[in-house]
Backbone bond lengths (Angstrom), bond angles and torsions (degrees), N, CA, C in turn:
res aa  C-N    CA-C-N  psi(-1)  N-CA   C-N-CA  omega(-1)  CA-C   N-CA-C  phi
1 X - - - 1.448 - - 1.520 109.92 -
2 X 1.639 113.44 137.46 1.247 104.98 -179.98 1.341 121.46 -75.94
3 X 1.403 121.10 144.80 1.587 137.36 -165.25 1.678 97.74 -69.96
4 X 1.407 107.20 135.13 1.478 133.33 161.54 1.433 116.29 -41.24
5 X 1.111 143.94 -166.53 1.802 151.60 66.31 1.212 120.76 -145.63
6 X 1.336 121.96 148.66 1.230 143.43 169.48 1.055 118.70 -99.82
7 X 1.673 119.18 158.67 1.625 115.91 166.34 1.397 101.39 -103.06
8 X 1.682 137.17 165.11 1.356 147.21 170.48 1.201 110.12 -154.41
9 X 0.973 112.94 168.39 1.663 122.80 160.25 1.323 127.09 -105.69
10 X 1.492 127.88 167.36 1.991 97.45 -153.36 1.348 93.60 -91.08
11 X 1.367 125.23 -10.38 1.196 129.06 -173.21 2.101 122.31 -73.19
12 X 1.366 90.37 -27.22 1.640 93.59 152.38 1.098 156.37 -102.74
13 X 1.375 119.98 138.63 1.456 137.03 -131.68 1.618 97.46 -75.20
14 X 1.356 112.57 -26.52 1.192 109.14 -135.26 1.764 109.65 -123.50
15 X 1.365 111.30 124.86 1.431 124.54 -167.43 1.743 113.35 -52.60
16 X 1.008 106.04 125.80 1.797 116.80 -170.80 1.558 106.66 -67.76
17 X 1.732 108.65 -26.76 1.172 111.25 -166.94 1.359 98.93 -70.23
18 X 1.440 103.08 -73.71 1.487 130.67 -142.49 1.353 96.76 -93.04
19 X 1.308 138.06 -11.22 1.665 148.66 178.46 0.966 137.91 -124.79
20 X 1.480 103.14 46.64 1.530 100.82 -148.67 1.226 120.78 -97.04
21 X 1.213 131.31 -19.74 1.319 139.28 148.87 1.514 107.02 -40.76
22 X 1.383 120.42 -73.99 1.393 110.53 172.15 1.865 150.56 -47.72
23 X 1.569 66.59 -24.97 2.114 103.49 168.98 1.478 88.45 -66.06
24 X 1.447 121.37 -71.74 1.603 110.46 -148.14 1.556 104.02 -77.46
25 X 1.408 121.15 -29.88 1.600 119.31 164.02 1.433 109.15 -31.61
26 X 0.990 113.53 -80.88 1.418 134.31 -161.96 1.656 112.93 -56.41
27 X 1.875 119.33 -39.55 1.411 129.29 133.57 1.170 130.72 -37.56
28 X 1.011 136.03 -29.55 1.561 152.29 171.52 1.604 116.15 -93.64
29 X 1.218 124.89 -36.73 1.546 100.60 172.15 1.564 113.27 -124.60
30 X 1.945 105.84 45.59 0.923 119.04 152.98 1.567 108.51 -106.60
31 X 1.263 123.45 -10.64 1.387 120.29 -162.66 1.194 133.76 104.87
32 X 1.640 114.48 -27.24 1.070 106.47 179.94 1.601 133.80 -75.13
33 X 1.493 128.08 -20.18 0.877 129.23 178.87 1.604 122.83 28.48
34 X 1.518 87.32 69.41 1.522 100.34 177.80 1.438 117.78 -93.13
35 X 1.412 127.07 9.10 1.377 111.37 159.16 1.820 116.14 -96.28
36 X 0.742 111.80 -4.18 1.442 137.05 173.70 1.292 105.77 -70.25
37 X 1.588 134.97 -60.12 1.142 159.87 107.70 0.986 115.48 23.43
38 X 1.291 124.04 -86.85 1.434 143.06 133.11 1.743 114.67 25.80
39 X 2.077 79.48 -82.84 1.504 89.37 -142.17 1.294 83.90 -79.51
40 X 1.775 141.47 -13.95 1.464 110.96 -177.32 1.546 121.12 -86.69
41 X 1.420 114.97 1.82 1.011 100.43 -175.76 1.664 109.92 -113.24
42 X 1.403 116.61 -16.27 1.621 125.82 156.68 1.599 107.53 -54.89
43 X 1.512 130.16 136.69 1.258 147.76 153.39 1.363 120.77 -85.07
44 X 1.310 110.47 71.72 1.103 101.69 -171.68 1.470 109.29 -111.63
45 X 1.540 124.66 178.85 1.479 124.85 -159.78 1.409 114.23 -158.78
46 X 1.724 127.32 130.82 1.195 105.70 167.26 1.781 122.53 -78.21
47 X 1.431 90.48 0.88 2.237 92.13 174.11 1.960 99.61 -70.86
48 X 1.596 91.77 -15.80 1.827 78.57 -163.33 1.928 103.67 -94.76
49 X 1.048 119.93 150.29 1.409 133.56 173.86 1.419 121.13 -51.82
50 X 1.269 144.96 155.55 1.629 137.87 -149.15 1.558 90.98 -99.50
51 X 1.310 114.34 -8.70 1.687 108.97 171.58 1.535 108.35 -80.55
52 X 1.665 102.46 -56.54 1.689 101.51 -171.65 1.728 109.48 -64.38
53 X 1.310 124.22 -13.79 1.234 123.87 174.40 1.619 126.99 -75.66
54 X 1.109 106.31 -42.46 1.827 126.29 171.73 1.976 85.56 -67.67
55 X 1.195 119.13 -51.71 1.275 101.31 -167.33 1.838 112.36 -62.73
56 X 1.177 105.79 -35.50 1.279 107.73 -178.33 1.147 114.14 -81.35
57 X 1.566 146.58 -9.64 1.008 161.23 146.08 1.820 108.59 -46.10
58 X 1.777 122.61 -83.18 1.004 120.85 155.50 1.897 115.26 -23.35
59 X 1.267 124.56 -50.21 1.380 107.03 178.03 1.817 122.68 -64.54
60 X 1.554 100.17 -26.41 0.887 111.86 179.17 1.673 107.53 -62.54
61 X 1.249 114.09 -54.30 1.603 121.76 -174.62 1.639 109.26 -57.10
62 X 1.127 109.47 -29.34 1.292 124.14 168.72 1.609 132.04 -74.24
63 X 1.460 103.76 -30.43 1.633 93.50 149.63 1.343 129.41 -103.51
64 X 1.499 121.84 9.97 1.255 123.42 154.53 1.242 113.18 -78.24
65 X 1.384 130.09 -38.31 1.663 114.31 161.93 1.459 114.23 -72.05
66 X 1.175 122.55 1.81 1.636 111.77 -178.15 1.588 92.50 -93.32
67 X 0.956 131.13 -15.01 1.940 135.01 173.87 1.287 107.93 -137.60
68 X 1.613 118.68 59.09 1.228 100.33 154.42 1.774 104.47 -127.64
69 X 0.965 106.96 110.97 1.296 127.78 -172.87 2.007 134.60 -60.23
70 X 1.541 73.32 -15.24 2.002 96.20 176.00 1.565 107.68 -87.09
71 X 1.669 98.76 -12.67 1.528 90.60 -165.05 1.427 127.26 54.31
72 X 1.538 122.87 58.64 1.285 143.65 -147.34 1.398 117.42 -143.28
73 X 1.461 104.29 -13.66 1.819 98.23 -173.61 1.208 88.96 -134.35
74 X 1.260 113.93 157.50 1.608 156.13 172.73 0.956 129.85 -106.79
75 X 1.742 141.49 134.91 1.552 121.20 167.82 1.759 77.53 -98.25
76 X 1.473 98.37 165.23 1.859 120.96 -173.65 1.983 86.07 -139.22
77 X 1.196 114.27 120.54 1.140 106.72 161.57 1.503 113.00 -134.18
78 X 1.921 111.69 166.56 1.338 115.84 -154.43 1.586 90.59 -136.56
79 X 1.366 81.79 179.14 1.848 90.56 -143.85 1.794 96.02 -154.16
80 X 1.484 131.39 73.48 1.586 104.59 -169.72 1.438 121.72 57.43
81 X 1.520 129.63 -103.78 1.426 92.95 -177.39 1.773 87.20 -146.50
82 X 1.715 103.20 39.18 1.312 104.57 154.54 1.515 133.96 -122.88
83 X 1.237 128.53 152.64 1.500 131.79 -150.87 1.656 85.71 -106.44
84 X 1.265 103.37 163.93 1.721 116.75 -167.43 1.894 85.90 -166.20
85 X 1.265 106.26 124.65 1.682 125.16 156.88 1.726 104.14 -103.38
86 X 1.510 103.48 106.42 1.563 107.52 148.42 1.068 130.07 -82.26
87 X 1.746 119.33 114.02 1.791 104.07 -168.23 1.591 103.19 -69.43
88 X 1.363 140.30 64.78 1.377 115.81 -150.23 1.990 82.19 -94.44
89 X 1.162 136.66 4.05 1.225 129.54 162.40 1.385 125.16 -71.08
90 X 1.409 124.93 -27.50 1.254 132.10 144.01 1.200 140.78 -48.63
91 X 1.530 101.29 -54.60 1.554 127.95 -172.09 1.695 108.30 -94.82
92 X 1.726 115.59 55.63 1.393 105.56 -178.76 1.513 102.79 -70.57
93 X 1.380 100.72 168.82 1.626 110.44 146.57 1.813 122.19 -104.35
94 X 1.192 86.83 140.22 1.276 99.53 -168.38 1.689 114.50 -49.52
């Protein structure tokens, strides 16, 4: 099955998958408005396929943690019906 991911912040409690109403509550009247976020910096397209789009999405999540400087966001990825935290906000490359 193809692999998940989400973006978060470490500061929320609450699962993107399975909570997501409560995920984006809690994203939203903290400020961050990270699907917003998200969507301007992902290229995504309906000419492109639901594979090349999640992929370009994931890249997207990936250069917002490669410059995010508060040390504040997370990718969360899913797997079938298991959850996986990559600290990749910790663990930049230089």
């Amino acid at each position: 099955m193809q692999q998940q991911c989400m973006l978060t912040t470490i500061d929320n409690p609450f699962d993107p998958f399975e909570q997501f109403h409560s995920w984006f509550l809690f994203d939203v009247e903290k400020g961050y408005n990270t699907c917003a976020y998200l969507g301007r910096i992902a290229r995504t397209s309906e000419q492109m396929s639901d594979e090349e789009n999640d992929i370009e999405v994931e890249r997207a999540i990936d250069e917002i943690i490669k410059y995010d400087f508060l040390n504040i966001y997370k990718k969360v990825k899913k797997q079938g019906n298991s959850r996986k935290s990559n600290q990749d906000s910790s663990n930049k490359a230089s």
